[in-house]
N, C-alpha and C positions, 0 to 999 in steps of 0.2 A: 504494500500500500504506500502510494506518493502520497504523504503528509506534509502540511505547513504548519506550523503553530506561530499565530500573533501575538504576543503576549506582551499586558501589564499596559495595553490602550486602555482610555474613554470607550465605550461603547457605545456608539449613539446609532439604536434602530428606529424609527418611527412607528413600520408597522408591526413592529410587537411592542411598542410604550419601553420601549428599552433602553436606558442612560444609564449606565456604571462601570465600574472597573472593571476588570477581567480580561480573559486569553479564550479567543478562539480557535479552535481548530478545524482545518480543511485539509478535505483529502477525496482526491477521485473526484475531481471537478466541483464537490459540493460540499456544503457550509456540514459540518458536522454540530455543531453546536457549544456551548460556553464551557470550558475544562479548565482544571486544575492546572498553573505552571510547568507541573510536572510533568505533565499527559510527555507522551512519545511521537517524535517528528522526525524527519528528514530534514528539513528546514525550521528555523527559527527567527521571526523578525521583531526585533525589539522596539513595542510604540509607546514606551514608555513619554508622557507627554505630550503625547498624540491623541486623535481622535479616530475611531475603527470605524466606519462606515459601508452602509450597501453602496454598491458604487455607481456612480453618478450616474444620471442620465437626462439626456437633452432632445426634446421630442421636434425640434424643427431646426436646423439647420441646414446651409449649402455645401456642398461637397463638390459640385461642377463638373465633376466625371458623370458621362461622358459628353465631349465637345467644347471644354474651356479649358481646358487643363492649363492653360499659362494660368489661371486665377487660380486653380486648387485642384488635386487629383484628390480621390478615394485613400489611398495610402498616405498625401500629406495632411488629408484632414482628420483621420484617423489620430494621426500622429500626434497630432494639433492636439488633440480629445485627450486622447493620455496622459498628455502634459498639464493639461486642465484637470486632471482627475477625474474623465467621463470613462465609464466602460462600455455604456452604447450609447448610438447617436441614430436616429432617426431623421433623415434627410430628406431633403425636399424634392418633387420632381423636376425644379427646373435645371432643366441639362437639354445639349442637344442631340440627337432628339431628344424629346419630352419624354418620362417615361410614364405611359400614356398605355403601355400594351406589357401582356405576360415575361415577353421576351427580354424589354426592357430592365424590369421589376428582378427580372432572374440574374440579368449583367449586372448589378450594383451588388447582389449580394454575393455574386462571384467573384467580384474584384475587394470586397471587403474579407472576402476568405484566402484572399492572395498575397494582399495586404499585411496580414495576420497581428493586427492589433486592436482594437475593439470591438464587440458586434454593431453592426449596422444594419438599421432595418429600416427599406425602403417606403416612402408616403408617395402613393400613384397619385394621377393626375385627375381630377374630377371631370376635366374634361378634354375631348380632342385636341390635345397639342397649345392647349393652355387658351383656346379660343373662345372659350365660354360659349360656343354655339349648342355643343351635342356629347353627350355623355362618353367618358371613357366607357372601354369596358370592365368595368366592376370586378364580376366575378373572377374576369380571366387574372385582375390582378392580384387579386386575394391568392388567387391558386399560384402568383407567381410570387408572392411572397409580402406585399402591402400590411401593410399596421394601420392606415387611414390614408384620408384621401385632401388634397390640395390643391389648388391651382397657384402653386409657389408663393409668390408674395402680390400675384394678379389676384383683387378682389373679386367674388362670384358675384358679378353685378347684377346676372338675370334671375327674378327671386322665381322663375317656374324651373329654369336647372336648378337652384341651390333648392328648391321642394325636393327635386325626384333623386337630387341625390342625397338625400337626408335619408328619404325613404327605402332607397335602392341600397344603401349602406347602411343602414338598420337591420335587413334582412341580412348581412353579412356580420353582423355585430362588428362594425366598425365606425370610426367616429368621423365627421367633416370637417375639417378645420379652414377657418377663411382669416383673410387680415381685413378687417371690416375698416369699409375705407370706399365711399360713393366717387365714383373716378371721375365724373363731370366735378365736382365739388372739386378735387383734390389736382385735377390734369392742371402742367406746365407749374404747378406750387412747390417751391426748393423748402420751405420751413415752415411753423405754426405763425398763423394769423395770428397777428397780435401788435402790442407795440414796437416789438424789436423787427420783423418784419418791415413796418412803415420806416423808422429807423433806418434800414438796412436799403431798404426800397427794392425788395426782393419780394417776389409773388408767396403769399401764405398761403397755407392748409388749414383750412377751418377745423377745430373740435366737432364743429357738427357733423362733419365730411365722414366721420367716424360714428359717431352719436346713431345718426341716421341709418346706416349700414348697421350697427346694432342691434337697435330695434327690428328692422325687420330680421332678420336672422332669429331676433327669439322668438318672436311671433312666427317664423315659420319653422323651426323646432318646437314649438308647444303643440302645433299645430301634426305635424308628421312625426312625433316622441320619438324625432331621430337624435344620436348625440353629437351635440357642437360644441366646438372648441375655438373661443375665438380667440387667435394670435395677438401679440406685440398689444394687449390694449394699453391704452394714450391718454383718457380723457377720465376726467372727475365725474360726468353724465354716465359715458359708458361703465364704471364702474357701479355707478348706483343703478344704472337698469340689470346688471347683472346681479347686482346683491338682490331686487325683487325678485326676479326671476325665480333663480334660488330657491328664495321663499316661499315660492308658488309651483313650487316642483318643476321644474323647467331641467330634463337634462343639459344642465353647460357647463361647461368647465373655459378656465381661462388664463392666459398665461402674460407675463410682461417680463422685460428685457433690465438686465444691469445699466443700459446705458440711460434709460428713461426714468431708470429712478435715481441716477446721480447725475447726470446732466438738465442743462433748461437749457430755451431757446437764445440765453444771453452769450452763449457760448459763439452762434454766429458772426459776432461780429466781428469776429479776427477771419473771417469769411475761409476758414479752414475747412475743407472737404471733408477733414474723417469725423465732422458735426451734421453731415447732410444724412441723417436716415427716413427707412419709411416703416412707421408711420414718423414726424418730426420729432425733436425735443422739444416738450411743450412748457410753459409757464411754473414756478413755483408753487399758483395750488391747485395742477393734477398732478406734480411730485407727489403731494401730500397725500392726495386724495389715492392713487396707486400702493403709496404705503401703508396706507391705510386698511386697504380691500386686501393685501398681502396679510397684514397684523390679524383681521377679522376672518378670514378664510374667503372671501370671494373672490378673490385672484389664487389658482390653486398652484401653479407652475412657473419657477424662473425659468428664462430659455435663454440662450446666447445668440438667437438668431444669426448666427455666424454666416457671415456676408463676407468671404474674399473678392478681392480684386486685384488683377496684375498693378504694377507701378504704373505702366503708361496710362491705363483706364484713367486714374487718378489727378496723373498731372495736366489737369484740363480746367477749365476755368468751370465758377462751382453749377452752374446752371448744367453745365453737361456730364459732371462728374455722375456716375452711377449713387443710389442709394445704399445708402448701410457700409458696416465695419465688421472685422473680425472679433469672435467674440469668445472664442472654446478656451482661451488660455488664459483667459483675465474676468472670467465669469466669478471665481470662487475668491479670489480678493478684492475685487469691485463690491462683492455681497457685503463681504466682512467689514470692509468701509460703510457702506452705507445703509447697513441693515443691523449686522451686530453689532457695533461700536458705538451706534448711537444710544442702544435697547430697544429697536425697534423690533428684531426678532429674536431669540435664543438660539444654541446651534442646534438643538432638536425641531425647531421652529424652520430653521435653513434649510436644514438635509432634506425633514421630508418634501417642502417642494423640490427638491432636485433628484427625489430617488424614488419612493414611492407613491406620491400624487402625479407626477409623471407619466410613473407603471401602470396606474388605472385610467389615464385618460387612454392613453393607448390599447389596453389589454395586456400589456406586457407582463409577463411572468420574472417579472425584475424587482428590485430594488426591495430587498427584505436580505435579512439574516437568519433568516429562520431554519432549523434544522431540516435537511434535504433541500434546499434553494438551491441553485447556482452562485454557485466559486465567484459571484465580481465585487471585488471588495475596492475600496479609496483610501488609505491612510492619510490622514489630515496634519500637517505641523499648525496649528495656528496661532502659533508665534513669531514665525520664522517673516522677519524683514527685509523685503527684497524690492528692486526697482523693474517696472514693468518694462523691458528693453525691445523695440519690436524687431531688431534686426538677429535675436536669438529663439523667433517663434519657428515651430517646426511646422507650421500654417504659410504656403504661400503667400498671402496674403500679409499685407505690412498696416494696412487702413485700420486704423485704430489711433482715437481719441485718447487714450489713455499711457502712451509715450512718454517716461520718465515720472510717473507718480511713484510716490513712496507709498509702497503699502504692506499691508502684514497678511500672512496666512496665503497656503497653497497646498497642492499636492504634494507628498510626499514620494508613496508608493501605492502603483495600482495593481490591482492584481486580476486579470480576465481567465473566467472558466481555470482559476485554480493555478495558474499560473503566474509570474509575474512579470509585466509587462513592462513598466516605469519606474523609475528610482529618477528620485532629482538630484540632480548633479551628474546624472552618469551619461 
């Protein structure tokens, strides 16, 4: 028997209610359960000072294989994730082609097993080749391997496709995920409408452009009790129709980014590109209001929405620069800045949206420690003070706001299906 024993970490599980000290041991791909020091290993990793966690997981990210590969391959995004402390990542269909078809769906998860460093599990297209006219085919992608379904970061603007496939992906028990975001509203807008906009005299993004795209999505989820998941939310409105909803038994679930809850739209004015995302950086009270819906449970998921882009995309002037930044390697110290350190959340309060509220928006048979789980563990230093350098990310991608902060807390050691895949520093 291949044994591992962890010993003398924090334990922090979510979904068994589990914070305290102890040595776990793993063997034969799977969690065996909480042991004595002494217990008998082949291996031995000492987290003493550490935190032991299921290990991470990211339900919407880009990976750009296949057809962008100068932005990011499948292997460097992976790679990217491990250094972040993710064990799986869940990726988007936008690539080209779209993966939109079985064949597709089967290529990404065969290059993540070529790869051989996190699992990856692909999110099909909702519709034809990201056109919002006419349904992917569903089944075929579930059969090829789908966790849910996407039209990337294009919002499903026609609410009779976003019906059918609420509907048509319910029969599949799987979930729709959209970035709710009215495209008339929001076309040709670099950042949030507001004062620093006019300031700036750059076209804005209305909160309603979002608000509105909201709305209908829960009404047409109450309506076909299919389940949605609405990405990257932005706005103080949208957070409070989803705390109704909730209440009203609405299946949704909802996720929002590190960058949106430690950035504002004041940030534009050095008119720096790795500030341009979508949805925008909005004002200091839907900061609050995001934090908020994080604190009270109706925001259930951080995501890194991890958005590479080659260097030349970038160096363009900001109106034509692409949306978003990379986000897998600087998700877990962004949080610790702007969520633990203030007390906004606890680290049992962090982990589970990043390990098993994740698991269940997907279905994912992840993110727990429980005896017989899956081997993918995160060891946490969260003390460890280090400068966010983007020319040492294992992520093609360099776009990122976050270049030269001082911050505390990262991955240590990760460990996939029982093995270990990352040590930092090594």
């Amino acid at each position: 028997m291949n044994a591992l024993l962890i010993r003398g970490g924090r334990i922090i599980d979510p979904s068994g209610d589990v914070d305290c000290a102890g040595n776990i041991l793993i063997a034969e791909e799977k969690i065996v359960g909480l042991v004595d020091e002494t217990a008998a290993a082949d291996e031995v990793i000492d987290a003493t000072g550490k935190i032991v966690c299921p290990g991470l997981i990211d339900i919407h990210a880009s990976l750009r294989e296949p057809g962008n590969d100068e932005d990011e391959t499948i292997a460097s995004g992976t790679a990217a994730a491990l250094a972040g402390g993710f064990t799986s990542v869940a990726c988007l269909p936008d690539t080209s082609p779209v993966v939109d078809n079985r064949a597709a769906a089967e290529f990404v998860v065969l290059q993540a097993e070529r790869a051989g460093h996190c699992h990856v599990f692909p999110l099909g297209s909702v519709t034809i080749d990201h056109a919002g006219e006419e349904l992917a085919e569903i089944g075929q992608l579930v059969d090829g391997g789908a966790v849910g379904f996407v039209d990337g970061k294009q919002p499903i603007a026609n609410a009779e496709i976003m019906r059918r496939a609420l509907e048509y992906a319910r029969m599949f028990k799987r979930t729709i995920l959209n970035s709710p975001q009215v495209p008339e509203l929001a076309r040709d807008g670099v950042m949030h409408e507001g004062y620093y906009s006019t300031l700036l005299g750059l076209r804005g993004i209305p909160a309603a452009a979002e608000d509105i795209m909201v709305g209908r999505d829960l009404a047409l989820a109450e309506l076909t009790h299919g389940h949605l998941h609405l990405m990257c939310v932005s706005t103080m409105n949208s957070v409070e129709l989803i705390r109704r909803a909730k209440a009203r038994g609405i299946s949704v679930t909802a996720s929002v980014t590190p960058h949106h809850i430690s950035l504002n739209d004041a940030f534009l004015e050095t008119f720096d590109a790795n500030y341009k995302v979508q949805p925008p950086l909005r004002s200091p009270e839907h900061i609050d209001a995001l934090i908020e819906g994080l604190r009270d449970g109706t925001i259930d998921v951080i995501s890194s929405d991890h958005q590479p882009y080659a260097s030349e995309k970038e160096d363009r002037e900001l109106n034509l620069v692409p949306f978003g930044i990379v986000g897998l390697e600087t998700l877990l110290p962004i949080c610790v800045r702007s969520l633990i350190e203030p007390g906004h959340l606890d680290w049992p309060g962090l982990i589970s949206r990043l390990t098993v509220k994740p698991a269940g928006v997907l279905g994912l048979d992840k993110g727990t420690l429980k005896p017989g789980a899956d081997a993918d563990v995160t060891i946490i230093d969260p003390g460890v003070e280090w400068t966010i350098d983007p020319t040492q990310f294992r992520s093609k991608g360099r776009n990122t706001p976050f270049g030269g902060w001082e911050v505390k807390g990262r991955a240590d050691t990760v460990i996939v299906s029982g093995q270990v895949r990352y040590r930092a520093g090594s």
